[in-house]
C-alpha positions as CSV (number, residue, x, y, z in Angstrom):
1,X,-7.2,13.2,19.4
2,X,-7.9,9.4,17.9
3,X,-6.3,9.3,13.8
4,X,-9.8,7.3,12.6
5,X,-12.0,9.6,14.4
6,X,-10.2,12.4,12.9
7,X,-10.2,10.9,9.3
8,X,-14.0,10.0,9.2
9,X,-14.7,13.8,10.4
10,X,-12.7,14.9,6.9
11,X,-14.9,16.0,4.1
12,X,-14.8,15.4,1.0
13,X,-12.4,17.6,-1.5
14,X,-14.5,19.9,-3.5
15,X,-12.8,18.9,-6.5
16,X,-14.5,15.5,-6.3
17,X,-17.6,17.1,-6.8
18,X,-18.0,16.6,-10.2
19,X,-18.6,12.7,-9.5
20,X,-21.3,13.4,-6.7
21,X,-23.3,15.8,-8.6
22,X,-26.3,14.0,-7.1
23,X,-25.2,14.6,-3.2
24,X,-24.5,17.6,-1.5
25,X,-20.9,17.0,-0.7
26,X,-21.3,18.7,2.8
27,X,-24.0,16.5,4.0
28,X,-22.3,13.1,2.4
29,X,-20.6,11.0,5.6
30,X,-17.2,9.0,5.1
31,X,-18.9,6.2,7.3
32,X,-22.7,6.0,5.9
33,X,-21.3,7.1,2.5
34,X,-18.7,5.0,2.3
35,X,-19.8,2.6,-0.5
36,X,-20.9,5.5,-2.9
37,X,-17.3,7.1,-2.4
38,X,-15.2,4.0,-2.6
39,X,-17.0,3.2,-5.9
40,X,-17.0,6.8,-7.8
41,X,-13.2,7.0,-6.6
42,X,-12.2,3.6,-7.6
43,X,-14.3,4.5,-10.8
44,X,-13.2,7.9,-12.2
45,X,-10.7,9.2,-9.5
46,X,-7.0,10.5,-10.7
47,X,-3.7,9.2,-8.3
48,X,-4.4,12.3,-6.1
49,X,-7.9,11.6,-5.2
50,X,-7.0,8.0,-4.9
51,X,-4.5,8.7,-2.6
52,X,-6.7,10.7,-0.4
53,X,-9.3,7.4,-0.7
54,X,-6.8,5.2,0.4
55,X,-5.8,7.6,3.5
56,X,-9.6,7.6,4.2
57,X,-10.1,4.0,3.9
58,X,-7.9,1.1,4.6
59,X,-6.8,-1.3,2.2
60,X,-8.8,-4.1,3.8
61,X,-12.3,-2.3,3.5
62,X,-11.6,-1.3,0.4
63,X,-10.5,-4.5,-1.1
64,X,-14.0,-5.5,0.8
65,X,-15.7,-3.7,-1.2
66,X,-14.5,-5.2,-4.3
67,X,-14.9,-8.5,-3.1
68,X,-18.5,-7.7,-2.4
69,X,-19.9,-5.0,-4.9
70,X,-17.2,-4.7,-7.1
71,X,-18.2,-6.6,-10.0
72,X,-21.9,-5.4,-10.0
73,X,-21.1,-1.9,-9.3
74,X,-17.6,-0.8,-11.4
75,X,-16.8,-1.4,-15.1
76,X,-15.2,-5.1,-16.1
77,X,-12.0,-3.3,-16.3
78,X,-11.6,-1.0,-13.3
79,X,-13.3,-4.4,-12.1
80,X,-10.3,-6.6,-13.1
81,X,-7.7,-3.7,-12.4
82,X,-8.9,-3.2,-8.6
83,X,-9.1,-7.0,-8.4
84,X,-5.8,-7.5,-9.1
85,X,-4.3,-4.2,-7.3
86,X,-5.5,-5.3,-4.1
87,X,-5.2,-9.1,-4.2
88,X,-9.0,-10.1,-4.4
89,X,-8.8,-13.5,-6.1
90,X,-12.3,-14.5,-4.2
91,X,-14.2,-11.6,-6.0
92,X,-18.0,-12.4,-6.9
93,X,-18.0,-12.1,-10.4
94,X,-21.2,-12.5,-12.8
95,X,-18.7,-12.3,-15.8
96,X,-16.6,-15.8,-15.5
97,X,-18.0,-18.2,-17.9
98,X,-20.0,-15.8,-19.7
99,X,-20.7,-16.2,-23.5
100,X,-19.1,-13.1,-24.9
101,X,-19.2,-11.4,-28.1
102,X,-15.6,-10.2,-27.9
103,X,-13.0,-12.8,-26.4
104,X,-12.0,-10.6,-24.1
């Protein structure tokens, strides 16, 4: 049996489900889904549902998805966090330059 074919046919862990409450978690597909489900996980997910993101996903489309929605779609720190975790120095982001209230 093909490993990706096998990994995109996984569902998602019912314990998740508290972060899809809008989706049925049975009808949600690890391919058409994918940028929902890389963004709650990056969001709000622990190390174990990380973890089972990351063995979902490779570190390339992920880091992808930061690059691309990251910065719109994540708060400025999980933003900066993922960023930096995975490398993504060329990261659209609406915040550089910004006038801020807090410096930081």
């Amino acid at each position: 049996m093909n490993k990706a074919r096998t990994k995109m046919d996984a569902s998602i862990p019912r314990n998740m489900a508290p972060f899809f409450q809008e989706y049925d978690l049975d009808k949600l597909n690890l391919v058409r889904s994918s940028q929902t489900i890389i963004e709650r996980r990056l969001q709000y997910g622990n190390r174990d549902e990380l973890a089972w993101l990351f063995q979902q996903y490779d570190r390339g489309q992920v880091a992808d998805w930061v690059r691309r929605l990251g910065a719109r779609r994540l708060f400025r720190r999980n933003f900066d966090f993922w960023r930096l975790m995975l490398d993504v120095d060329d990261a659209e982001d609406p915040f550089k330059g910004a006038d801020r209230i807090w410096p930081h």
